[in-house]
ZALOVEX-653089 format. One record per residue (C-alpha): residue in one letter; x, y, z. Coordinates in Angstrom, 2 decimals, always signed. Example, Ala and Ser with C-alpha at 12.3 -4.5 7.8 and 13.67 -1.06 7.14 Angstrom:
<rs>
   resn        c1        c2        c3
      a    +12.30     -4.50     +7.80
      s    +13.67     -1.06     +7.14
</rs>
This chain:
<rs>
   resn        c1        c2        c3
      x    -35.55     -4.98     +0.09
      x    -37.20     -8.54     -1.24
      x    -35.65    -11.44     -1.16
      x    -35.04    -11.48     -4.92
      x    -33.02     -8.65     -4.67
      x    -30.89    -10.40     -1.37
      x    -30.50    -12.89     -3.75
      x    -28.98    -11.02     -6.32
      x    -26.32     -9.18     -4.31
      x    -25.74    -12.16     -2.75
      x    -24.76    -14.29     -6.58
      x    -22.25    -11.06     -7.56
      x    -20.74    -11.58     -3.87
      x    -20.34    -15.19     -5.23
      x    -18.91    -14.01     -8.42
      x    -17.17    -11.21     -7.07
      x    -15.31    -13.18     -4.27
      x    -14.50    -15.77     -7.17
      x    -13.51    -13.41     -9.58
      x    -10.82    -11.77     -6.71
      x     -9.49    -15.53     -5.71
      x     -8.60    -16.38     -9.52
      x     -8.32    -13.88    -11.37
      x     -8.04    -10.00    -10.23
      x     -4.68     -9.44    -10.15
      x     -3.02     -8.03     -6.94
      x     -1.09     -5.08     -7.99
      x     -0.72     -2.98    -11.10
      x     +0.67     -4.36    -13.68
      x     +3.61     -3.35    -16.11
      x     +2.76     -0.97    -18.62
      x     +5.55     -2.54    -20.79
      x     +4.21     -5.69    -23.50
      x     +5.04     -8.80    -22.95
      x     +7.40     -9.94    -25.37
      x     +9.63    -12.92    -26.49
      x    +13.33    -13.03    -25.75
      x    +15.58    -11.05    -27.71
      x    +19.48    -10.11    -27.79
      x    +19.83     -7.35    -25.50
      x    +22.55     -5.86    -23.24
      x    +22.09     -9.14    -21.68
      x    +25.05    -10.45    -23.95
      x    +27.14     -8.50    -22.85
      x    +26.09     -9.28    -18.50
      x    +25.70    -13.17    -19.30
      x    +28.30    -14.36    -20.73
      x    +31.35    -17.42    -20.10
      x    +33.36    -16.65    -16.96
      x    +36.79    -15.57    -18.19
      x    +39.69    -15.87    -16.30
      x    +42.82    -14.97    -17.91
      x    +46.31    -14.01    -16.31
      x    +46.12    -10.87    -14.42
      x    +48.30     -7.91    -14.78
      x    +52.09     -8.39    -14.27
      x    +51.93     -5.43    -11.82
      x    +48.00     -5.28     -9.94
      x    +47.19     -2.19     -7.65
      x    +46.14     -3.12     -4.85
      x    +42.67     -1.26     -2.94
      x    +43.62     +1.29     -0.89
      x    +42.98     -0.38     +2.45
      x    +44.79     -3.59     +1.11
      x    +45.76     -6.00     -1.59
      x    +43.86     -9.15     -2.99
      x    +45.19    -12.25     -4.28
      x    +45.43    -12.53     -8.36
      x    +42.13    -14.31     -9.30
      x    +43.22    -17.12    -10.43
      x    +45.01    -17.74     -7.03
      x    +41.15    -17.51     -4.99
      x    +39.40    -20.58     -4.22
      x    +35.66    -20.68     -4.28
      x    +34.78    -20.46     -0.67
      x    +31.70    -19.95     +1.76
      x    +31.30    -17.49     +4.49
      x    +28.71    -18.02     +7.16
      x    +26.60    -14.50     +8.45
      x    +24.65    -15.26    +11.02
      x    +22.34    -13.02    +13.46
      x    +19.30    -14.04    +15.89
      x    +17.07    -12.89    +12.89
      x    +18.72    -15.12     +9.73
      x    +21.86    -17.52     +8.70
      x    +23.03    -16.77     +5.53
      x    +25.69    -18.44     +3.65
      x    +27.85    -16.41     +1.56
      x    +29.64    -17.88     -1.85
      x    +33.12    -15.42     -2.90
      x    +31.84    -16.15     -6.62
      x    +30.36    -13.37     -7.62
      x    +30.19    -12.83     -4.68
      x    +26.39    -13.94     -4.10
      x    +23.83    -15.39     -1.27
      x    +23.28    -19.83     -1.53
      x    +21.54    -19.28     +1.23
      x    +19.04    -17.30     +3.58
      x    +17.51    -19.40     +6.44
      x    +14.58    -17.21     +8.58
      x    +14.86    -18.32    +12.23
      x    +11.70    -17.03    +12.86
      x     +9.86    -18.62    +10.13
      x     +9.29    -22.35     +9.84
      x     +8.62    -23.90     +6.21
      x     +5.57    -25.88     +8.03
      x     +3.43    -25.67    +11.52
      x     +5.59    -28.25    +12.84
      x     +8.21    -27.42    +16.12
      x    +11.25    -29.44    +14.18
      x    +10.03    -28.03    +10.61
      x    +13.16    -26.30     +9.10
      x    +13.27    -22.78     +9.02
      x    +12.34    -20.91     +5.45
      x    +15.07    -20.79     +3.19
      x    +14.61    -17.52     +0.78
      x    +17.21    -19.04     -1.88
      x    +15.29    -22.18     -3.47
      x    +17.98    -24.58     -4.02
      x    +21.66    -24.27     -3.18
      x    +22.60    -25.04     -6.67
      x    +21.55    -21.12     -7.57
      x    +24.45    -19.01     -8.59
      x    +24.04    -14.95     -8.66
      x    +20.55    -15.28     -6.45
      x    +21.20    -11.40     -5.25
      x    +24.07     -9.91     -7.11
      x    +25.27     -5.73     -7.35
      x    +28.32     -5.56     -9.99
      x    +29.80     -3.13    -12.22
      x    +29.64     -4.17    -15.62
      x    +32.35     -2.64    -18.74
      x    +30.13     -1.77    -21.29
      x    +32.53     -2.89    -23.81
      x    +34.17     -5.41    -22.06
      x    +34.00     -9.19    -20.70
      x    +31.88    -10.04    -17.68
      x    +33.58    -11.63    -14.50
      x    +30.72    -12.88    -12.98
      x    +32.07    -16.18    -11.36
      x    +35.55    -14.92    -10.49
      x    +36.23    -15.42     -7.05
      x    +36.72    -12.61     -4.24
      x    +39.03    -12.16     -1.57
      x    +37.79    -12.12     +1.95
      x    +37.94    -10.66     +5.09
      x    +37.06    -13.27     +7.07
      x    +35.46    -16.68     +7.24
      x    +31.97    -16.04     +9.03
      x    +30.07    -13.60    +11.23
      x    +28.03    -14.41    +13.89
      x    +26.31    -11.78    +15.79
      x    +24.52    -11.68    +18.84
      x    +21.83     -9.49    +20.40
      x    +23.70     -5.94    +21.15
      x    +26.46     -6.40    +19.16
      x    +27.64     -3.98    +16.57
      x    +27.05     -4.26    +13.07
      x    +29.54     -5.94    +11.37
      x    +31.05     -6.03     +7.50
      x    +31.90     -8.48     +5.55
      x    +34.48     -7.28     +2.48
      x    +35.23     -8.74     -0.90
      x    +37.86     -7.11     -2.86
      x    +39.05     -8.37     -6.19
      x    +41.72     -7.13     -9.02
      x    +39.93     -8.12    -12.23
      x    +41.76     -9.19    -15.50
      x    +40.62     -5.88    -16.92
      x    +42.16     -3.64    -14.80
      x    +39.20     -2.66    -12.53
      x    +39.73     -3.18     -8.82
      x    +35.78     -3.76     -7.30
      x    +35.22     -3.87     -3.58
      x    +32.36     -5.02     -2.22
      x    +31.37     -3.76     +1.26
      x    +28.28     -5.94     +3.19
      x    +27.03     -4.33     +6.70
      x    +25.18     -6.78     +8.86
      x    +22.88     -5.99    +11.89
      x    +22.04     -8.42    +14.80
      x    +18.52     -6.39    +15.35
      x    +17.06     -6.16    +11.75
      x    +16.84     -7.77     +8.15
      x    +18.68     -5.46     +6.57
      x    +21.90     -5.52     +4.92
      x    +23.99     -2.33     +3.36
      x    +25.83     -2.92     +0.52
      x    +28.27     -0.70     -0.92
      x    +30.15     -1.27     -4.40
      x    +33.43     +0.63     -5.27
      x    +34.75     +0.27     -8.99
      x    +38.61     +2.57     -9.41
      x    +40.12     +2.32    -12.79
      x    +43.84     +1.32    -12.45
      x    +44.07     +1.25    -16.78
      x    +45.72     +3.99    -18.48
      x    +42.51     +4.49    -20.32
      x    +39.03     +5.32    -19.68
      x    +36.30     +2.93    -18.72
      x    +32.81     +3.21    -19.39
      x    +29.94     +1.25    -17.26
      x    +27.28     +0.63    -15.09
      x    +26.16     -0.75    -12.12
      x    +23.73     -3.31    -11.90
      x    +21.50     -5.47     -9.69
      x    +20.41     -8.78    -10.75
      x    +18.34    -11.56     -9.28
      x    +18.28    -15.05    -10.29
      x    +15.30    -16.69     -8.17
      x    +14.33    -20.31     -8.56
      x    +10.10    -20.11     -8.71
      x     +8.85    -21.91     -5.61
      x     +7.57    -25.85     -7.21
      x     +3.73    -24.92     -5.86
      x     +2.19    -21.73     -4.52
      x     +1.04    -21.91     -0.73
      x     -2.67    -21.82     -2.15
      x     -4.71    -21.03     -4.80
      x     -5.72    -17.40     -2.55
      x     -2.19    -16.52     -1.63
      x     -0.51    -13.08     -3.46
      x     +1.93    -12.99     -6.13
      x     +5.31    -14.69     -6.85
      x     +7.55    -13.16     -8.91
      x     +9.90    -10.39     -9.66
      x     +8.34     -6.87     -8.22
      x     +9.44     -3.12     -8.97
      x     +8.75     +0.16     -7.33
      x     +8.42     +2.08    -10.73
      x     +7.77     +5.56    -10.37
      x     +6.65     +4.89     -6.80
      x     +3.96     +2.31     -7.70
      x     +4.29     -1.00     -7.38
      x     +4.42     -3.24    -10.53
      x     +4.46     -7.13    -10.92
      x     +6.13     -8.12    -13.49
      x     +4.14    -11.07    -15.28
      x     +6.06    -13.82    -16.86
      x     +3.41    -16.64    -17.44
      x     +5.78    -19.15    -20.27
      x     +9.62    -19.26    -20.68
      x    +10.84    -16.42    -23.19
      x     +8.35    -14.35    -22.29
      x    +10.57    -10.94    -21.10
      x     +9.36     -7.08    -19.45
      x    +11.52     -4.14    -20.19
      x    +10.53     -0.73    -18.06
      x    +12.13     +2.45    -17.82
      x    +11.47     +5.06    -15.19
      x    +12.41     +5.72    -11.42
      x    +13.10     +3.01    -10.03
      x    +12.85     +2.33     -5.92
      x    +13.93     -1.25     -5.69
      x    +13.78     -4.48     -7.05
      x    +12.61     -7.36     -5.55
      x    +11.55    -11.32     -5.51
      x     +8.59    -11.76     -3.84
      x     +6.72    -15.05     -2.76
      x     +3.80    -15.55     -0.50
      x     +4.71    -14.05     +2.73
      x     +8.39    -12.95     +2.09
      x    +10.22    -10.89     -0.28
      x    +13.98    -10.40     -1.33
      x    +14.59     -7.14     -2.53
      x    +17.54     -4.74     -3.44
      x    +16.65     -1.24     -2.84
      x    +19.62     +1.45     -4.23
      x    +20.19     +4.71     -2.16
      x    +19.44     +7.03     -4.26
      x    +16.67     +6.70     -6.67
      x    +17.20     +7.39    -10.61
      x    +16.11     +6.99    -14.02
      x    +17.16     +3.55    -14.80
      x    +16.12     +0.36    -16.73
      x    +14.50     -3.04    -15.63
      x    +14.45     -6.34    -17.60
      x    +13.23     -9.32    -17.17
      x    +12.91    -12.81    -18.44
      x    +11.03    -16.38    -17.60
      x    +13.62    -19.06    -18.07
      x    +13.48    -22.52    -18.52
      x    +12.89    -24.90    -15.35
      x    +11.15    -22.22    -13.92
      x    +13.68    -19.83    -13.18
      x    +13.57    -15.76    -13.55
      x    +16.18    -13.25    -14.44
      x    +15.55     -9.57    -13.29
      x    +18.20     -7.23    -13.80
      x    +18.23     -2.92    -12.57
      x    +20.49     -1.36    -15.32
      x    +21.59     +2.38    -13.66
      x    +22.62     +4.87    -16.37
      x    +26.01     +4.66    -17.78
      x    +29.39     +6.48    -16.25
      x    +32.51     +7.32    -16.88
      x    +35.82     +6.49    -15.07
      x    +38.67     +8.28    -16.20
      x    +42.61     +6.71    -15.27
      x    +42.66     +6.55    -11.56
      x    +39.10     +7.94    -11.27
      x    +37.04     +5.67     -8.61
      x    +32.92     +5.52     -8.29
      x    +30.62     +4.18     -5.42
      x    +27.25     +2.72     -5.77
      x    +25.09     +2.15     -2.18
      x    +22.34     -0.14     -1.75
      x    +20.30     -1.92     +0.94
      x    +19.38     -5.03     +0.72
      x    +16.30     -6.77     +2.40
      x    +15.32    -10.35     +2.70
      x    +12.66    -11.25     +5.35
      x     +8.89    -11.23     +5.73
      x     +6.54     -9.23     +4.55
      x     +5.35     -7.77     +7.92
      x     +4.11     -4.02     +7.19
      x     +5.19     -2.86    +10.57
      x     +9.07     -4.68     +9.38
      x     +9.04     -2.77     +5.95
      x     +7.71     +0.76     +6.92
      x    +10.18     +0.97     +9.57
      x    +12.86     -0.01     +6.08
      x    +11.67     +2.86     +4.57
      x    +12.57     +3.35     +0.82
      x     +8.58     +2.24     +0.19
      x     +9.05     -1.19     +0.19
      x     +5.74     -1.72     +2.35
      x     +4.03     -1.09     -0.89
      x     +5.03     -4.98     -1.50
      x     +2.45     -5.45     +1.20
      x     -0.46     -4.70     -1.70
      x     -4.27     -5.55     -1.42
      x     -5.15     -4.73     -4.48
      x     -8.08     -2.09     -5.14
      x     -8.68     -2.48     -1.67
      x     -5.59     -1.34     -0.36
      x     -7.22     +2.11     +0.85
      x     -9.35     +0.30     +3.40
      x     -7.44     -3.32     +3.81
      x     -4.20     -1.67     +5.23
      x     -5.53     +0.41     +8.35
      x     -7.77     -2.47     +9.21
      x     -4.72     -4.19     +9.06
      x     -2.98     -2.12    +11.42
      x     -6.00     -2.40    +13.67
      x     -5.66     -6.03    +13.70
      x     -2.16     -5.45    +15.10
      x     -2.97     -3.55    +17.30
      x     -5.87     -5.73    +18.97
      x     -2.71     -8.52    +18.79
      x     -0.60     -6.29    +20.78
      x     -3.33     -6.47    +23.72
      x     -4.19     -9.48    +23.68
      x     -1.49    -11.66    +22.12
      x     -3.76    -14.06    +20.18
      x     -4.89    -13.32    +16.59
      x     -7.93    -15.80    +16.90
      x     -9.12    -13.13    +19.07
      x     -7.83    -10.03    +17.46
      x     -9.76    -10.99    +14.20
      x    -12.97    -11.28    +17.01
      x    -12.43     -8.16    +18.15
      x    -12.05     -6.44    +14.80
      x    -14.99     -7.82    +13.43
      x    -16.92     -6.81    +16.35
      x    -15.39     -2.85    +15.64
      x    -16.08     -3.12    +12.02
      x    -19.73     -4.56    +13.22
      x    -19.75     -1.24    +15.36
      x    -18.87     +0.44    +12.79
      x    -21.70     -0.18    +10.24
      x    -23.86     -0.42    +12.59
      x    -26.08     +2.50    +11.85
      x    -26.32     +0.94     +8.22
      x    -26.98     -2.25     +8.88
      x    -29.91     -1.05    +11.33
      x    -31.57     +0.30     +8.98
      x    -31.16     -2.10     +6.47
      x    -33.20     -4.86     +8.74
      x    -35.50     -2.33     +9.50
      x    -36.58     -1.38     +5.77
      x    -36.48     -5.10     +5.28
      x    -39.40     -5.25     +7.90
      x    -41.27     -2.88     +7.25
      x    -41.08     -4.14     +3.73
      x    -42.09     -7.38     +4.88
      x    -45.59     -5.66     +6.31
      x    -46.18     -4.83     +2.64
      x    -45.62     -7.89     +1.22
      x    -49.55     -8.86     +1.20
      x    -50.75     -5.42     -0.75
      x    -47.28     -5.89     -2.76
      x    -48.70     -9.22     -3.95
      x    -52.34     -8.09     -4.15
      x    -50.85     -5.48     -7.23
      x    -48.61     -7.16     -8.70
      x    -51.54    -10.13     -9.37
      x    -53.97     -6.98    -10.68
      x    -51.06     -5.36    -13.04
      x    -49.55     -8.25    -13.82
      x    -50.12     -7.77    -17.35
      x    -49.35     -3.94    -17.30
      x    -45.92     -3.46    -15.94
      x    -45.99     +0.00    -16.28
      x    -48.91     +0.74    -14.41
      x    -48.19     -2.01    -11.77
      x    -44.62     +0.00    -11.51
      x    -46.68     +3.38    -10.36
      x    -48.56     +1.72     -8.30
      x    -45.97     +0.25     -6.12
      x    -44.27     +3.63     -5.91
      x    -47.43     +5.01     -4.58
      x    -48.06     +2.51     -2.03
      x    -43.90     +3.06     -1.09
      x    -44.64     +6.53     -0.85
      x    -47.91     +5.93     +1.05
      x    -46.46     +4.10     +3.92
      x    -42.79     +6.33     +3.63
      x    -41.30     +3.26     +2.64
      x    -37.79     +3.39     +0.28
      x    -37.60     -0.23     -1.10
      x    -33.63     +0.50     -1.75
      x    -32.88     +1.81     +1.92
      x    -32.39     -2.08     +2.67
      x    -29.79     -2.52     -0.45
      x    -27.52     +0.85     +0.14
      x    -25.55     -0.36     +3.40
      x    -25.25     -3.95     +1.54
      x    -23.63     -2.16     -1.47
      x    -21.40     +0.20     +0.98
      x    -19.92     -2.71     +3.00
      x    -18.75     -4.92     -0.12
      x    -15.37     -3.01     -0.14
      x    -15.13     -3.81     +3.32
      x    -15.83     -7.26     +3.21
      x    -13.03     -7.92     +0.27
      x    -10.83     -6.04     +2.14
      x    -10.99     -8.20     +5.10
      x    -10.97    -11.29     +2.92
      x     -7.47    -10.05     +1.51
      x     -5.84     -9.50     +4.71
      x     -7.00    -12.49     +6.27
      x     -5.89    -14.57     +3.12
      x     -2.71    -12.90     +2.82
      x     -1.07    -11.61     +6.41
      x     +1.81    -13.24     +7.39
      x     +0.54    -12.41    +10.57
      x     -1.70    -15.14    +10.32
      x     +1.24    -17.72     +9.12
      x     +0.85    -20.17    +11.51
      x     -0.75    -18.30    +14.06
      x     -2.18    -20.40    +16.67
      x     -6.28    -19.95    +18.10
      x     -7.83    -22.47    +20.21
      x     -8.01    -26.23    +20.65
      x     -7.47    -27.60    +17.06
      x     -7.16    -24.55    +15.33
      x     -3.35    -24.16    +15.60
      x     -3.39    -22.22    +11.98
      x     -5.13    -19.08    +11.31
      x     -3.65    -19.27     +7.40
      x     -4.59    -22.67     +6.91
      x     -7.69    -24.61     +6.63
      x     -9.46    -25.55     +9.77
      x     -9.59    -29.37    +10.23
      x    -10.44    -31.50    +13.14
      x     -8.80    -34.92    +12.83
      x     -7.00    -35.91    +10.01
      x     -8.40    -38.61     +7.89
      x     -6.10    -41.21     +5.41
      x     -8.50    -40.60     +2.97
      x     -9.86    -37.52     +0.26
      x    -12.56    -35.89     +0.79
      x    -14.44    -34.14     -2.24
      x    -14.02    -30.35     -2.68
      x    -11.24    -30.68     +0.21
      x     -8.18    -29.87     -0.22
      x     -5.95    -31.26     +1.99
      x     -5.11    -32.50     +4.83
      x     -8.85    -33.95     +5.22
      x    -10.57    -33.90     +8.14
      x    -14.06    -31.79    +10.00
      x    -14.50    -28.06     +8.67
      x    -15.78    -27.35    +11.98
      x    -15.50    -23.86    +11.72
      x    -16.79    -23.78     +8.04
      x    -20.12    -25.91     +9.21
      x    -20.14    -24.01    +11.92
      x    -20.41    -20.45     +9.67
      x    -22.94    -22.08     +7.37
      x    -25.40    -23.47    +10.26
      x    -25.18    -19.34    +11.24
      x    -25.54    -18.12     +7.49
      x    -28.87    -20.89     +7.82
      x    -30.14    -19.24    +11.10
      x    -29.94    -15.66     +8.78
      x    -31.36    -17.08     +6.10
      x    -34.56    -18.12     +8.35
      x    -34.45    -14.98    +10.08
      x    -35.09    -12.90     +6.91
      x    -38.23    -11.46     +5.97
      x    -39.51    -14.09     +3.28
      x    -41.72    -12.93     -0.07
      x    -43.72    -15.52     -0.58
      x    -42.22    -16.92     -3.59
      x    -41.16    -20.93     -3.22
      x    -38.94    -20.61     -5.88
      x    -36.96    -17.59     -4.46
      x    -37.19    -19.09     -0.95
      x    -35.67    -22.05     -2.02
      x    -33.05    -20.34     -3.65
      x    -32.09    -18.57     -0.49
      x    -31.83    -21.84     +1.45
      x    -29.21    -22.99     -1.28
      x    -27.13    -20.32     -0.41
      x    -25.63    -21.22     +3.63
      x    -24.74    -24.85     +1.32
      x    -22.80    -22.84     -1.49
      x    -21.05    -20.64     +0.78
      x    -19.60    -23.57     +3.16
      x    -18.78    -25.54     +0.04
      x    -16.90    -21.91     -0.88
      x    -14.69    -22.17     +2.22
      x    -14.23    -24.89     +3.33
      x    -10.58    -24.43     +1.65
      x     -9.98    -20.88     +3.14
      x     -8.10    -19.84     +5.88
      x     -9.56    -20.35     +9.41
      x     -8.95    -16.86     +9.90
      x    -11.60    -15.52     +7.55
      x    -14.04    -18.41     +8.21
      x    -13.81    -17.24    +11.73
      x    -14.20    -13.57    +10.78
      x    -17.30    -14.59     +8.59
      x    -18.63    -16.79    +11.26
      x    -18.76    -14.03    +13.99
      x    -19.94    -11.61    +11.97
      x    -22.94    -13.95    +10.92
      x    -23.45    -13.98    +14.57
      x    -23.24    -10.49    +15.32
      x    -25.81    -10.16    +12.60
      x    -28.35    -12.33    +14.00
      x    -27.84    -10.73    +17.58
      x    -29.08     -7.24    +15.80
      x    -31.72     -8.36    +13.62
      x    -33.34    -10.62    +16.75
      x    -33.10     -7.33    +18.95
      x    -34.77     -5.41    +15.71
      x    -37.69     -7.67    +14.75
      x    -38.11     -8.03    +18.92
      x    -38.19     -4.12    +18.48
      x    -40.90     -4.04    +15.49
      x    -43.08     -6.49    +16.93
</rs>
C-alpha cells in the first residue's frame, strides 16, 4: 500500500473521528416525530394544586390514619446511606435533592459532591402517582410521614420511609420508599383504595421534571436528556427547542434522566404496554411522563403499582448487577458490540493493578496483541511494495497517457513478484471499528472521571495539562497549560510517519508530514486517557515495524 492510499484512510479517520465527536448520535433514536406542544392528557396531570375540605368522615389506611391535608405542613425528610444523602419534600412527595458521596462535581478534595437534582427550587424531580382520569390532580398536597430522616450505616437493614395521604377525592394513596445502605437503589411501592361509594377510573404514572445541566462536561461527552427502554432498545428522546414534544407507545422498561456520567431512572416491576411523553420547556427544563394503561377501582377495591428507582452513576458493573436492562444506558453507539467487552477488560486490568493510567496501557498492549498478525502483514506488504516503487514509477512514466494499459501492467508486475497492493489496506480497514470503539469508552467511562495516572496527570477524563497558565491559548480549551501527552503522541505519530515506506512523490510526502500536526491539534482537547491510549499504541507500532524492516533488510 502507497502512501497515497495511507493518506486517504488516514483523511476519512479525520472525518470519521469528527463526524462521531459532533454529530453521530449515541443511541437510537425515537421512531416517534418531533412535534410542537399540544393539549394532551397533560391537562388533566398538570394542573393548579387544589386543596379543598376533606371528607367529614376520612378512612383511614389500614396500618394507620393521616392527618386531613390541609392540616400537613410542607416538610423535609433527610435519607441518608454511605452511598447518597437525599432530601425528601412530603409535597408530592418528591426528591430536592440527591448528593453522590462518591462523586465530586470537580477533581478537587473539598469539591462538593454531585447533586443529581439541578437546583433545589425543582418540584416533582422523580414523582410515581395515581392520577383520576376524570378528576383533579393533587400534585402538591402534602403527605403524612413516618418519620423525620433515615440514616443508615454499613450493615444495617433496609429501611422505609412511608407517606400516606387521604385526598379530597376520596382516594387514600400510600407511598412506600425502601432504602439500602449497600446500593443505589430505592423500591417504591404505590397503593391507591377507593373509599367513594362509586367507581374510580385511573392510572399510574411516573414523571420526571429535570432541570438541563447549564453546559455539557465537553463537546465528546454522551447524551443528556430523557432516555427510554422501548421495546428493550434504548431510545433518546431528542428535544433540541422548547415545545418541541415525543410521544411513544410500546413496552416500556424504564424511564430515565440521563447526563454525562449519571442517570436517574424509574424502572416499574413489571413491564407493559404503556405510553411515554415528553416535552422541552422553557428555561431549559424537560417533562417526561410513563402513562400505564388505565384501571378500574370499584368501592373499597385497592390497587398496587411497584417500581425501583435508581439514581447513581453510570458504572456498567453498578447497572447490570440492577438488572431490569438499565446497563443499556451505558450505550456506545454502533460500536457497542466491540466497545463494551473491551470495556470490561479495562476493568478488569483495574482490578489488578488499581490504576487506570495503566489499565488503558495494558489494554492497548492486548488489543496490539491482538491484531498483531494483521498489522504484520500490513508493514510487510508495505515493504515489499516499497522494493517496487522504482519499476512502479518506470510504468507509470511509459503509460502515463494510457491508463488502461498502464493498469495491466501493474497487475502483472503485482502478480510477477506475488505482490497484493491491498494486503497493506485490509488490517487498516478491519481495525477502524476498534479504534472508535476505544475512543468512545475512553471519552465516555465514568471510570475515567477523575481517575488519577502519574505526576500531573491527575485526570484520565480531562485534558492533560502541565502548569496552568492565566492566559488562552488558541485551539485550547481550558484550563491552559503543556499538552505534554498530546506533543508527546504527535512527536511518535512523526517517528511513523518517517518510518513509512515513502513513494517518491513531494507532494504526497509532504502531505503525510502534515498529518502528526493535524492530529495533535485534534487532541489536544481530548481526554488524557485516549491520548495516552493513542500514544502507546503509536509506540507499539514503531517497536513492530523497526523489528520488520530490521527483518526485510
Amino acid at each position: 500500500m502507497d502512501k497515497r492510499t495511507i493518506l486517504a484512510f488516514a483523511l476519512s479517520f479525520i472525518v470519521l473521528l469528527f463526524w462521531s465527536v459532533l454529530f453521530s448520535p449515541t443511541s437510537q433514536k425515537s421512531g416517534q416525530a418531533v412535534k410542537k406542544q399540544t393539549e394532551t392528557q397533560e391537562s388533566s396531570v398538570k394542573k393548579p394544586p387544589v386543596s379543598p375540605e376533606p371528607p367529614a368522615s376520612p378512612p383511614a389506611p389500614s396500618e394507620r390514619k393521616p392527618l386531613p391535608p390541609t392540616s400537613v405542613a410542607e416538610k423535609e425528610i433527610v435519607v441518608e446511606t454511605p452511598l447518597y444523602r437525599a432530601l425528601f419534600t412530603n409535597n408530592g412527595p418528591s426528591i430536592k435533592l440527591f448528593e453522590l458521596k462518591k462523586y465530586r462535581q470537580t477533581i478537587e478534595k473539598d469539591s462538593p459532591p454531585v447533586n443529581l437534582v439541578h437546583g433545589r427550587d425543582i418540584q416533582r424531580f422523580m414523582v410515581v402517582d395515581f392520577l383520576e382520569t376524570a378528576g383533579k390532580s393533587y400534585e402538591d398536597i402534602p403527605y403524612e410521614t413516618n418519620t423525620a430522616q433515615i440514616i443508615l450505616k454499613d450493615g444495617d437493614k433496609a429501611q422505609e420511609l412511608v407517606f400516606s395521604v387521604v385526598l379530597p377525592n376520596g382516594l387514600i394513596i400510600q407511598k412506600t420508599y425502601k432504602f439500602y445502605p449497600d446500593r443505589y437503589k430505592i423500591d417504591l411501592e404505590v397503593t391507591v383504595k377507593n373509599s367513594r361509594p362509586t367507581r374510580v377510573e385511573g392510572l399510574f404514572f411516573v414523571e420526571l421534571n429535570p432541570a438541563l445541566p447549564k453546559k455539557k462536561t465537553s463537546y465528546y461527552s454522551s447524551f443528556t436528556g430523557l432516555t427510554v427502554l422501548q421495546d428493550d432498545k434504548y431510545t433518546e428522546l431528542d428535544l433540541d427547542d422548547p415545545g418541541d414534544k415525543v410521544e411513544l407507545e410500546g413496552k416500556i422498561g424504564w424511564i430515565a434522566f440521563q447526563e454525562s456520567y449519571f442517570i436517574s431512572a424509574v424502572v416499574p416491576e413489571e413491564v407493559t404496554e404503556a405510553k411515554v411523553e415528553a416535552v422541552k420547556k422553557d428555561g431549559g427544563r424537560l417533562h417526561g411522563r410513563l402513562l400505564n394503561p388505565s384501571l378500574v377501582l370499584p368501592p373499597g377495591g385497592e390497587a398496587s403499582s411497584r417500581y425501583a428507582m435508581f439514581l447513581g452513576p453510570l458504572d456498567l458493573g453498578i447497572l447490570k448487577k440492577f438488572g431490569k436492562g438499565l446497563d443499556k444506558a451505558i450505550d456506545f453507539g454502533w460500536t457497542n458490540i466491540i466497545a463494551k467487552p473491551l470495556l470490561i477488560t479495562l476493568r478488569f486490568f483495574y482490578q489488578w493493578v488499581h490504576n487506570y493510567g495503566v489499565a488503558i496501557i495494558l489494554l492497548t498492549i492486548l488489543v496490539k496483541l491482538l491484531f498483531w498478525p494483521l498489522t504484520h502483514k500490513s508493514y510487510k506488504s508495505m515493504k515489499e511494495m516499497q522494493k517496487l516503487q522504482p519499476l512502479m514509477m518506470k510504468i507509470r512514466e511509459k503509460y502515463k497517457d494510457n491508463k488502461e494499459q498502464m493498469n495491466k501492467e501493474l497487475m502483472a508486475l503485482y502478480k510477477t513478484y506475488k505482490v497484493n497492493p491491498m494486503s497493506g489496506c485490509l488490517p487498516m480497514i478491519i481495525q477502524i471499528p476498534v479504534f472508535f470503539a476505544l475512543y468512545r469508552i475512553l471519552a465516555q467511562a465514568i471510570e475515567l472521571r477523575h481517575a488519577p495516572f502519574i505526576l500531573w496527570i491527575n485526570d484520565l477524563s480531562a485534558p492533560d495539562r502541565l502548569f496552568n497558565f492565566p492566559f488562552s491559548i488558541p485551539f485550547m480549551a481550558p484550563p491552559y497549560g503543556i499538552p505534554v501527552l498530546t506533543l508527546l503522541m504527535g512527536a511518535s505519530m512523526f517517528i511513523q510517519q518517517k518510518m513509512t515506506p515513502t513513494t517518491g512523490d513531494p507532494t504526497q510526502a509532504k502531505m503525510m508530514m502534515l498529518l502528526p500536526i493535524v492530529f495533535t491539534f485534534l487532541f489536544i482537547n481530548f481526554p488524557s486517557g485516549l491520548v495516552l491510549y493513542w500514544l502507546v499504541n503509536n509506540i507499539l507500532s514503531i517497536a513492530q515495524q523497526y523489528v520488520i524492516y530490521k527483518k526485510a533488510s
